[in-house]
C-alpha positions as CSV (number, residue, x, y, z in Angstrom):
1,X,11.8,0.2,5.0
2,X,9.5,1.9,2.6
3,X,9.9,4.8,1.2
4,X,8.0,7.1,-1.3
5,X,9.7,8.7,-4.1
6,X,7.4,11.8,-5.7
7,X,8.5,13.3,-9.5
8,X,7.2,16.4,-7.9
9,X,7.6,19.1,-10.8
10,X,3.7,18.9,-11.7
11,X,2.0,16.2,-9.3
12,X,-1.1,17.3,-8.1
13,X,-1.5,14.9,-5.1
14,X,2.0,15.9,-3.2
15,X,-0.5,16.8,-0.3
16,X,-2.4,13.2,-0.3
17,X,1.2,11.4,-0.6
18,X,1.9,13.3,2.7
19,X,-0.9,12.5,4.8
20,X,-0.7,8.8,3.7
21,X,3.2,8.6,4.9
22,X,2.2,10.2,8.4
23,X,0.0,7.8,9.0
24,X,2.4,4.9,8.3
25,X,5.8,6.5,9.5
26,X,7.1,6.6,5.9
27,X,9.9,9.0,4.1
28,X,8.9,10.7,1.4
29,X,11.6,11.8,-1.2
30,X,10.0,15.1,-3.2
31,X,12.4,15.6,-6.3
32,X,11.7,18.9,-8.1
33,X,13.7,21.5,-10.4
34,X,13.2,24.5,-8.0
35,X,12.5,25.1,-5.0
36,X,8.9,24.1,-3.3
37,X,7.3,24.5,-0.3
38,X,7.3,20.9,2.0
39,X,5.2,20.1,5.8
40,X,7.7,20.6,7.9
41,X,8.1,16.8,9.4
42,X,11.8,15.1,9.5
43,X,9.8,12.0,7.0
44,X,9.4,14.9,4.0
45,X,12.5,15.4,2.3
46,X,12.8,17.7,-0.9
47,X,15.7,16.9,-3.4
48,X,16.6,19.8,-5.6
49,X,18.3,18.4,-8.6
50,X,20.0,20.3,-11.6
51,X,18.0,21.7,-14.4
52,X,19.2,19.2,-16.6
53,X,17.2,17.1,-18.9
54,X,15.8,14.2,-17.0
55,X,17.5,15.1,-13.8
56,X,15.2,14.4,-11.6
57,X,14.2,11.1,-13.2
58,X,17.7,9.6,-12.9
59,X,17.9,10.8,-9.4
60,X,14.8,9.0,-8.6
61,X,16.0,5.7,-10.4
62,X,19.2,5.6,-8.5
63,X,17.6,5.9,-4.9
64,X,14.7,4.0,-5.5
65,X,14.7,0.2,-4.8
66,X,12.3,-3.1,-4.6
67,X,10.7,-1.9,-1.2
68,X,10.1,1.7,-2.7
69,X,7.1,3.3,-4.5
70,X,8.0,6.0,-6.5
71,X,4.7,8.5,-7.9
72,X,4.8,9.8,-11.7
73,X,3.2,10.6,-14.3
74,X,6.1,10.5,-16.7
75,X,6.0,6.6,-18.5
76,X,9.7,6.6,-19.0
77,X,10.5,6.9,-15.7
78,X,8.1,4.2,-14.8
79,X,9.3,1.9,-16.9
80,X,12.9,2.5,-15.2
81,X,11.6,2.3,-11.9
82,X,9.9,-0.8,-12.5
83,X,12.9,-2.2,-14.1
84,X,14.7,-1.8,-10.3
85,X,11.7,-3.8,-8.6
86,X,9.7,-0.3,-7.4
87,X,6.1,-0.1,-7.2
88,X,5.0,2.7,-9.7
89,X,1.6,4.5,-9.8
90,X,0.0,7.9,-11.3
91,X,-1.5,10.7,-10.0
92,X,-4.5,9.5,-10.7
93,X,-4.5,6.1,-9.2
94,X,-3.3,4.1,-12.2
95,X,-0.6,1.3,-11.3
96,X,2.2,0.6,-13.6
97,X,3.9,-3.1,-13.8
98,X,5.9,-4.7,-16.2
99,X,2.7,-6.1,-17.8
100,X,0.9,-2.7,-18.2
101,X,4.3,-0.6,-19.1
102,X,4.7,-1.7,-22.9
103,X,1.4,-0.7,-23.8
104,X,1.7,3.0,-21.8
105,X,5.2,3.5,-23.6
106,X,3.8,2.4,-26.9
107,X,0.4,4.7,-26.2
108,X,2.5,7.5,-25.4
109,X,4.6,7.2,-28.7
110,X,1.3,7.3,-30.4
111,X,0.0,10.4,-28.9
112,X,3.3,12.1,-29.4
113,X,3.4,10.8,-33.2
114,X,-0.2,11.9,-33.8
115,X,-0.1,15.1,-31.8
116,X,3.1,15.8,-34.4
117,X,1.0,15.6,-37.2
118,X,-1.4,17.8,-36.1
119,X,-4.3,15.3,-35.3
120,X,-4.7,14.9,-32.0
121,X,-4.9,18.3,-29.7
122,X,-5.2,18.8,-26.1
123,X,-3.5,18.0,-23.0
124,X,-5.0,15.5,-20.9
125,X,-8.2,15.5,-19.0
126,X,-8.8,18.1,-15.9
127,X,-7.8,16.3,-12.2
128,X,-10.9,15.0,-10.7
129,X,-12.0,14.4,-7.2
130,X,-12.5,10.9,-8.2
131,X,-9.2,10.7,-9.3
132,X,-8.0,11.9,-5.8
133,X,-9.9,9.2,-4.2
134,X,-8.2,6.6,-6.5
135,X,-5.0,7.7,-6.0
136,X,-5.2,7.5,-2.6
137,X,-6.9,3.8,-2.6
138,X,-4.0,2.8,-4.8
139,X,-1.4,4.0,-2.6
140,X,-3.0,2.8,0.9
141,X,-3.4,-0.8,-1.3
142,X,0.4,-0.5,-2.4
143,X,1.9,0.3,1.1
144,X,-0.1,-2.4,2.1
145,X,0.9,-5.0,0.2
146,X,4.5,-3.5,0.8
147,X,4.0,-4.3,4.2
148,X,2.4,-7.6,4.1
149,X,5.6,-9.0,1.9
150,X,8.0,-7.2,4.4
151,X,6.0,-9.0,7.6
152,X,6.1,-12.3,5.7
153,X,10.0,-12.0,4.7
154,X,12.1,-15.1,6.5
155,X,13.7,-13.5,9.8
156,X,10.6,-10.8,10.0
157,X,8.5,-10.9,12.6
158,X,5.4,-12.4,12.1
159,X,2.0,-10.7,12.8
């Protein structure tokens, strides 16, 4: 069975993710730091984890598995979750795979290095409506293709 795992601390499209696992009957897994407020629906479940460094992370890659999508923004994480078979996508739509996951860790060192040095300022750019409309193309297309591989597993049953 499917479920969604959200690094909840600062993802802007918690609301989206929930609509989208109505629809399809799917848990959702929302791991934050504190306290936040969840639909109130038996498939939402919020994790509070410690306050320790990457807490939330390493709860995440322990639960999450092959059939699993987990939502971050965080690259490190990604590149764990990917490393236990889960599907992986941003906020904003972007999907992460073991192709694509060298390059954003390698990026993200970059930025780090240059914003360390004083040349690069900034944050990233503002959340867009467009971005919300990718995301949640990327995460119908993900549960989809989830689904597809689980009806075509031997001993499924076919559709």
């Amino acid at each position: 069975m499917i479920q969604i795992y959200v690094d909840a601390d600062a993802c802007p499209v918690k609301e989206e993710v929930f609509r989208v696992a109505k629809r399809h009957g799917l848990t959702v897994h929302v791991v934050a730091n504190s306290r936040i407020n969840l639909p109130r629906d038996p498939l939402f479940k919020l994790m509070v984890v410690s306050g320790r460094f990457d807490a939330a992370d390493d709860w995440i890659v322990e639960q999450a598995g092959a059939t699993d999508i987990a939502i971050t923004s965080d690259i490190p994480l990604a590149s764990r979750c990917l490393k236990k078979g889960s599907r992986v996508l941003d906020p904003k739509g972007r999907v992460f795979t073991d192709d694509s996951i060298g390059d954003a860790l390698a990026s993200r060192e970059l930025s780090a290095f240059l914003r360390d040095m004083g040349e690069m300022g900034g944050g990233p750019k503002p959340y867009s409506p467009r971005d919300r409309s990718q995301f949640l193309n990327t995460l119908e297309n993900q549960i989809q293709a989830l689904l597809k591989t689980e009806r075509l597993k031997p001993g499924s049953a076919q559709p």
